[in-house]
Backbone as CSV, one residue per row, in Angstrom:
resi,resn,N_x,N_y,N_z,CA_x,CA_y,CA_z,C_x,C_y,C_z
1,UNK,-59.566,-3.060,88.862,-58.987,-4.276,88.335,-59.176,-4.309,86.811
2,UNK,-58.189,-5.083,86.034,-58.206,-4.858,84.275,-59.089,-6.192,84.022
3,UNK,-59.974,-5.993,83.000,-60.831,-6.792,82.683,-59.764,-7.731,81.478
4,UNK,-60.291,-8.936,81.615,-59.854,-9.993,80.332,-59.539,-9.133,79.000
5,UNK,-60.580,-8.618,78.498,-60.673,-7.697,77.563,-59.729,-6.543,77.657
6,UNK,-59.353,-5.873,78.269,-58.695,-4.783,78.666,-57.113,-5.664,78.493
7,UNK,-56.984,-6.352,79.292,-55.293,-7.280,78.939,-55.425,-7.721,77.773
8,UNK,-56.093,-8.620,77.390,-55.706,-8.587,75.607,-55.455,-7.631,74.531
9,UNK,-56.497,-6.277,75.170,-56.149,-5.224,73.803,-54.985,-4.437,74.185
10,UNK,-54.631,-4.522,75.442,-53.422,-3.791,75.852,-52.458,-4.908,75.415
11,UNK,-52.068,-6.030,75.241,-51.608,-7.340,74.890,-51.478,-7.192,73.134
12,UNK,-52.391,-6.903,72.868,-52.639,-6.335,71.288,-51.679,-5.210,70.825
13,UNK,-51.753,-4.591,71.297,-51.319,-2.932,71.286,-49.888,-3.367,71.462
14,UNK,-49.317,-3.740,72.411,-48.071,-4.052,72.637,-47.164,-5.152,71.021
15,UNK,-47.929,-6.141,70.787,-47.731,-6.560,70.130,-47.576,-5.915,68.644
16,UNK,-48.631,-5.250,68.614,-48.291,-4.189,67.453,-47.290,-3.555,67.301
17,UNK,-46.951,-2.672,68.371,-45.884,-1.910,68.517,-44.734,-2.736,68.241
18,UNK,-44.439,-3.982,69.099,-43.037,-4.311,68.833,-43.188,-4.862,67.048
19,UNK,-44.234,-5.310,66.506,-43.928,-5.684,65.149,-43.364,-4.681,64.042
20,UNK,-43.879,-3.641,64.654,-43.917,-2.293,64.034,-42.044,-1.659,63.944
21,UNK,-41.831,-2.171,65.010,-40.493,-1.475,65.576,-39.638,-2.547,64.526
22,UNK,-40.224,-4.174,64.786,-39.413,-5.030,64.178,-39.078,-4.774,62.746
23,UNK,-40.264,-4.998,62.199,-40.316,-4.805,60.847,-39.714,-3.686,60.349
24,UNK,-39.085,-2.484,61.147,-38.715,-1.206,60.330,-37.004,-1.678,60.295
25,UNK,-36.551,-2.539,60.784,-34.972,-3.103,60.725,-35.249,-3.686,59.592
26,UNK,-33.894,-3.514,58.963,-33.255,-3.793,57.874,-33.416,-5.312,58.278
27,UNK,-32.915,-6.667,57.281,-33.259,-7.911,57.280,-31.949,-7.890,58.106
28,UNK,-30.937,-7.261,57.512,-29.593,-7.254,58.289,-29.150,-6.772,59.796
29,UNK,-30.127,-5.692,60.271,-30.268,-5.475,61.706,-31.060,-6.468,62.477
30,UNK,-31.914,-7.004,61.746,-33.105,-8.031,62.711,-32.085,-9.160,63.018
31,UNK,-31.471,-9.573,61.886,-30.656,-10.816,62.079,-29.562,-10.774,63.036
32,UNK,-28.813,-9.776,63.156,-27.901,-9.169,64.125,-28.479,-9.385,65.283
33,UNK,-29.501,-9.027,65.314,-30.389,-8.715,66.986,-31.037,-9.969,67.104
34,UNK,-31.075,-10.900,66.232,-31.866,-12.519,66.671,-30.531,-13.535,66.804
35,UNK,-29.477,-13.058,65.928,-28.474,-14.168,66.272,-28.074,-14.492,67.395
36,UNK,-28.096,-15.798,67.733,-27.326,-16.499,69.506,-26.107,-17.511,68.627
37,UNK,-25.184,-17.690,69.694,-23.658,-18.247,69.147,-24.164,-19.457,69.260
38,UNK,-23.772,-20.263,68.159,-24.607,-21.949,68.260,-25.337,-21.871,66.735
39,UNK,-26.225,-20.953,67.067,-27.431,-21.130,65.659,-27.175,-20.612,64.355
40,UNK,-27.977,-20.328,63.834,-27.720,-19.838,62.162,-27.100,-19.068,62.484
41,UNK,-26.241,-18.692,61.271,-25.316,-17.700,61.110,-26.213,-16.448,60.875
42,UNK,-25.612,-15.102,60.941,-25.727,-13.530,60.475,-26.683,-14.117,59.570
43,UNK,-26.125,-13.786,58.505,-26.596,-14.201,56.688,-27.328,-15.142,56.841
44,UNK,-27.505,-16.440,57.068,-28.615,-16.787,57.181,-29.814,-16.398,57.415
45,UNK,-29.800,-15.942,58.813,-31.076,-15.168,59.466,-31.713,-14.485,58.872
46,UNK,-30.908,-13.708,58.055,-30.967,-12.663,56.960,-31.627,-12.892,56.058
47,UNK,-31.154,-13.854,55.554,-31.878,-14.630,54.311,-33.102,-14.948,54.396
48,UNK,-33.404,-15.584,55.841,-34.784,-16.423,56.568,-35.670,-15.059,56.411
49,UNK,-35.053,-14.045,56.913,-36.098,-12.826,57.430,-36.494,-12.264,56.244
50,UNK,-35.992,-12.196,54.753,-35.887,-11.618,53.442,-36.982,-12.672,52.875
51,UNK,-36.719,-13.553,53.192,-37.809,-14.750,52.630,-38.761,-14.653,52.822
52,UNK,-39.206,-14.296,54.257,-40.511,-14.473,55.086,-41.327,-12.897,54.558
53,UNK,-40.453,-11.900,54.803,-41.075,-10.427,54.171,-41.834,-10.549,52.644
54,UNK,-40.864,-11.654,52.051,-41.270,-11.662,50.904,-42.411,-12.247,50.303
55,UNK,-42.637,-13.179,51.068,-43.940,-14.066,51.411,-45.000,-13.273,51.691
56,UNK,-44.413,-12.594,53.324,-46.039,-11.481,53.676,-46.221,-10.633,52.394
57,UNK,-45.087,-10.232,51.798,-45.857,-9.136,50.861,-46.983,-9.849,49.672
58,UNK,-46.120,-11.073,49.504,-46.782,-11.839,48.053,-48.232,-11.857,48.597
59,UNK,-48.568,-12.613,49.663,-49.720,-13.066,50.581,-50.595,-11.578,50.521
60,UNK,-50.278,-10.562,50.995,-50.758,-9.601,51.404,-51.277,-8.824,49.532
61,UNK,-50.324,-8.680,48.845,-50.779,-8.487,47.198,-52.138,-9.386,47.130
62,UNK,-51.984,-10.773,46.837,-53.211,-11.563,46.865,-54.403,-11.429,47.189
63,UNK,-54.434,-11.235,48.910,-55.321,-10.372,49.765,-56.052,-9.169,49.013
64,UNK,-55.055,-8.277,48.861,-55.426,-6.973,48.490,-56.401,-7.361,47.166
65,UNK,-55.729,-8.072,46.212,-56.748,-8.373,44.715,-58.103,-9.087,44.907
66,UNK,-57.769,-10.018,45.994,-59.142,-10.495,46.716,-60.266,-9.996,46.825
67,UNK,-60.028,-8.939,47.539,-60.907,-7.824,48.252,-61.301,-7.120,47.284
């Protein structure tokens, strides 16, 4: 039987992977692959996802000078 511990780091691991996979799409493929008919447009998404990268990196620079 999988211990608590054992499902979370396998839970972990998984999660990694798909961020990993995510993050290597273009802002323009992610948005493609998140758009549903109804919600933000293409370009939008696009925009949202360009924003947010841009953030982790700023955040993550900071971090790094931190340390």
């Amino acid at each position: 039987m999988t211990t608590r511990d054992q499902a979370l780091a396998a839970a972990g691991r998984i999660l990694a992977e798909a961020r990993t996979r995510r993050d290597a799409l273009s802002p323009l493929e992610a948005a493609r692959l998140a758009h549903e008919p109804g919600g933000p447009s293409i370009e939008e998404l696009a925009e949202r996802i360009r924003s947010a990268r841009q953030r982790a990196a700023r955040a993550a620079t900071r971090s790094n000078r931190a340390a």
